[in-house]
C-alpha positions as CSV (number, residue, x, y, z in Angstrom):
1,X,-1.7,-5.9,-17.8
2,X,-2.0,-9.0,-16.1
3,X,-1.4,-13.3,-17.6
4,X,-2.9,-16.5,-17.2
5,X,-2.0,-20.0,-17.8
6,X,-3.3,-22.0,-20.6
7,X,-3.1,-25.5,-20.7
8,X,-3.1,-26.0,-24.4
9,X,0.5,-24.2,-24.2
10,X,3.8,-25.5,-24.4
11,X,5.6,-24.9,-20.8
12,X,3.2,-25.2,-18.7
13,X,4.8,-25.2,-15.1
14,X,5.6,-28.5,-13.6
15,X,6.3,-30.2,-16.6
16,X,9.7,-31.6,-16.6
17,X,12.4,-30.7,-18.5
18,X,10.5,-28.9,-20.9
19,X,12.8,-25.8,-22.2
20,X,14.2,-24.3,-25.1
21,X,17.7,-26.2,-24.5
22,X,15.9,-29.4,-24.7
23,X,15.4,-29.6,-28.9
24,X,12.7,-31.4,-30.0
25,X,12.8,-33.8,-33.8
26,X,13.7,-31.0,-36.8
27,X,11.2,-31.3,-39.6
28,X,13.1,-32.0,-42.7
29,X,10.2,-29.5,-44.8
30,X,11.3,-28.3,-48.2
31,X,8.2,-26.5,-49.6
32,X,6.2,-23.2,-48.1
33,X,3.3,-23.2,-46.2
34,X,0.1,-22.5,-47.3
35,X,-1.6,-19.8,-44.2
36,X,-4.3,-22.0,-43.7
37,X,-1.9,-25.1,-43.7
38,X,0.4,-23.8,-41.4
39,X,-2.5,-22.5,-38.9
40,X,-3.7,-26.5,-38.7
41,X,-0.6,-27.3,-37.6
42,X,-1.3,-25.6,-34.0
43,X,-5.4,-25.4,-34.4
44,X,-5.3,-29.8,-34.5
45,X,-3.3,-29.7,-31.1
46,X,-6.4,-28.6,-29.5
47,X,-7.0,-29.4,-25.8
48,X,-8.9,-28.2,-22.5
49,X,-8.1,-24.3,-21.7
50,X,-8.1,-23.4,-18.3
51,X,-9.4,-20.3,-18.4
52,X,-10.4,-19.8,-21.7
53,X,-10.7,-15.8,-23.4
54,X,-14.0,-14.9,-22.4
55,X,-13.6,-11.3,-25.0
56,X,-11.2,-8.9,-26.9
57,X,-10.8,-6.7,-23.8
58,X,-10.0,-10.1,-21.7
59,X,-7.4,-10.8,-24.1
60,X,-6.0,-7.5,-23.9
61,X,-6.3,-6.8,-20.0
62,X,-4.4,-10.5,-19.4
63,X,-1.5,-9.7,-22.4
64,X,1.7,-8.2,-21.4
65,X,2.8,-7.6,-25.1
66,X,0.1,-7.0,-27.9
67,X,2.0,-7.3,-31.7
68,X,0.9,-6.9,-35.5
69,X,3.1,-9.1,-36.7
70,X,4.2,-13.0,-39.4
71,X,6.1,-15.3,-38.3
72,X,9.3,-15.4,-39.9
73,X,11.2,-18.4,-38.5
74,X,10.5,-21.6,-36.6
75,X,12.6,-23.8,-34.7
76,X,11.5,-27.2,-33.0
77,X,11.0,-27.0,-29.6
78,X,11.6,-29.9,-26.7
79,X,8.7,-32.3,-26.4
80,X,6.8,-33.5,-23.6
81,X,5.5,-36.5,-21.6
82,X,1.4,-37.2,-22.0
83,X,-0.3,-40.0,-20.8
84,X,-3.2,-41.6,-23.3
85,X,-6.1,-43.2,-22.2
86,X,-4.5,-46.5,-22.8
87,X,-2.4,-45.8,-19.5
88,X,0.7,-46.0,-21.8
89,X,2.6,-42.0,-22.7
90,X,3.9,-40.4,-25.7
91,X,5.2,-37.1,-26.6
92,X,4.2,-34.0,-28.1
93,X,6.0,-32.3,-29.6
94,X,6.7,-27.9,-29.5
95,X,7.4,-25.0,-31.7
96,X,9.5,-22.1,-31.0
97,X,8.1,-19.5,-33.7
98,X,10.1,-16.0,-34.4
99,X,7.3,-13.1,-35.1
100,X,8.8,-10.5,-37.5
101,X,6.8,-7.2,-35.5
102,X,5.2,-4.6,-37.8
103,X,3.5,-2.5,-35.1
104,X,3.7,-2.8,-31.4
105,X,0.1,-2.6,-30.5
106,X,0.7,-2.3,-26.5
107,X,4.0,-3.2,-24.5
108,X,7.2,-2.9,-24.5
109,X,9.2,-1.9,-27.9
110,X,10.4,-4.5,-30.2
111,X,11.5,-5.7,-33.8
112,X,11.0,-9.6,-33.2
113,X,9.5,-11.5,-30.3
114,X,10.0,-15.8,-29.8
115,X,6.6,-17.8,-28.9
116,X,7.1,-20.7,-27.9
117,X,3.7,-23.1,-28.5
118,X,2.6,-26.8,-29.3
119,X,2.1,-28.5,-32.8
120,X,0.4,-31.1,-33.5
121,X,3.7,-33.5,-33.7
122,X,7.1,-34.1,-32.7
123,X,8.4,-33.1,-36.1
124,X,8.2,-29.5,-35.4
125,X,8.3,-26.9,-38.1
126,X,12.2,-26.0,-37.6
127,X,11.3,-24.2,-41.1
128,X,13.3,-21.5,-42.7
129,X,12.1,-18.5,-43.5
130,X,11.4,-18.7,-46.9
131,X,8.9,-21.4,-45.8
132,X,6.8,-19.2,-43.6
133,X,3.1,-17.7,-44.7
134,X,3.4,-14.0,-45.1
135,X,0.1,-12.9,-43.6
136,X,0.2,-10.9,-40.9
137,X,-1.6,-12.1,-37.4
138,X,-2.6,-9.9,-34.5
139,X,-0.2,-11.4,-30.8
140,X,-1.5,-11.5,-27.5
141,X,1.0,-12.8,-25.6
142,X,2.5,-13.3,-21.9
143,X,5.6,-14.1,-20.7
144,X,7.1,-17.8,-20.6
145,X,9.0,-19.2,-17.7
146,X,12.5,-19.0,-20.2
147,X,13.8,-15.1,-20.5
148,X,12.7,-13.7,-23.9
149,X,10.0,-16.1,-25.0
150,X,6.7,-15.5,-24.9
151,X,3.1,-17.7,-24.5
152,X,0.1,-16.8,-26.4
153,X,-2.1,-15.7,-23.3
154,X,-4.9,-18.0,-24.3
155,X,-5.7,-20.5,-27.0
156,X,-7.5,-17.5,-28.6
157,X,-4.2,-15.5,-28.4
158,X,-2.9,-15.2,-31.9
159,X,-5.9,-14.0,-34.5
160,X,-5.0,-13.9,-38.3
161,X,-7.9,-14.2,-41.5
162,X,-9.1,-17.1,-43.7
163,X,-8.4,-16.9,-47.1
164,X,-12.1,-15.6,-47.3
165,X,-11.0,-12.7,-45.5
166,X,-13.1,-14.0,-41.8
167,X,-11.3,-13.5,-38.8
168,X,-10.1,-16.4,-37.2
169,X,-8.2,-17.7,-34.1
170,X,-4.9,-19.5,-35.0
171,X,-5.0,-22.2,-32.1
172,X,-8.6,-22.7,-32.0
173,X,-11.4,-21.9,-29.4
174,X,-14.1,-19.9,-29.1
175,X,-12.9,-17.8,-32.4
176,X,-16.1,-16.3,-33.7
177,X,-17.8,-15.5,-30.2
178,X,-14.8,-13.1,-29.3
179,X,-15.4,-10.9,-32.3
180,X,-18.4,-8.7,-32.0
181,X,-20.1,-7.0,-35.6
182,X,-17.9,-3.8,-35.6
183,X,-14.4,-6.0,-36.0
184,X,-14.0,-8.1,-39.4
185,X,-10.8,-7.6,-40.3
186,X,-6.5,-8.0,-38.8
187,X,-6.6,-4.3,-39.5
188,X,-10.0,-3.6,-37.8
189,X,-8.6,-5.5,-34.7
190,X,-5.5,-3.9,-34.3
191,X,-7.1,-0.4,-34.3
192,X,-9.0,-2.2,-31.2
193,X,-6.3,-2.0,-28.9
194,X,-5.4,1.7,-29.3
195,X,-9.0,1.8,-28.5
196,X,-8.8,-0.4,-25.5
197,X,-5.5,1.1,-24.6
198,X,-7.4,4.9,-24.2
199,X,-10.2,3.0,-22.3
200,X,-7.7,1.2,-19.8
201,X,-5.7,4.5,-19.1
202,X,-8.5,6.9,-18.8
């Protein structure tokens, strides 16, 4: 399976000085996030993709590692230069997130996988976790320039539910247009990839 760049996505190439040993500002946060909560924090950092998820089987065909899977840890990652319109820059700021796996949907075996993204602020989550939401979220991913973290593979990369019980995109996007009728649920969408898995290798 082939990966793409994002722009909305922490490390993208070029930027200087933007890795893991670089930490960002620790978040001093003492109460657990609320799903929904902790979703804002990465769907508010919203910016112009590249080359957006045009469907379910893009996602899939442009992921290297597909995971059912919460997030069970979070450290602050380094931040990064941005100019503002005002000619003057500021930083954003980076999160390094630690996905407990439940099911390795396609890819390689593993128990936890790091993906590094942006939040919406220099103070980082850097979270314990007893802090984290417990839902579980379906992981496209790609490999990051650093050995052993990952990217989401697009914006529309990591896909969890509302509290309604909707499917929804975690960073933001197209969200509903990549879902057709037959898929409504995080269960629903993980049996997907066995199906696009069987499709793919027949």
């Amino acid at each position: 399976m082939g990966a793409i760049a994002a722009a909305v996505l922490a490390g993208c190439p070029g930027v200087p000085d933007l890795r893991p040993g670089h930490r960002g500002t620790a978040s001093t946060r003492t109460t657990a996030y609320a799903a929904d909560e902790f979703r804002d924090i990465y769907r508010m950092n919203a910016a112009l993709e590249v080359n957006p998820a045009r469907s379910l089987a893009d996602l899939y065909e442009r992921s290297e590692l597909i995971v059912l899977g919460s997030v069970i840890d979070a450290e602050a990652g380094p931040s990064y230069p941005v100019r503002l319109d005002d000619g003057t820059t500021d930083a954003n700021g980076t999160t390094i997130l630690t996905v407990g796996v439940d099911e390795v949907l396609a890819g390689a075996a593993a128990n936890q996988v790091k993906v590094w993204i942006s939040s919406t602020s220099r103070s980082a989550n850097d979270a314990s976790a007893a802090l984290m939401p417990a839902d579980q979220l379906v992981w496209y991913l790609r490999p990051s320039e650093e050995p052993g973290i990952m990217y989401a593979t697009a914006r529309d990369g990591i896909i969890g539910s509302t509290a309604e019980g909707k499917l929804t995109t975690v960073l933001g996007g197209l969200g509903d247009e990549l879902f057709p009728a037959s898929i409504t649920t995080v269960e629903e969408l993980a049996d997907s990839v066995a199906a696009f898995k069987k499709k793919s290798a027949g």
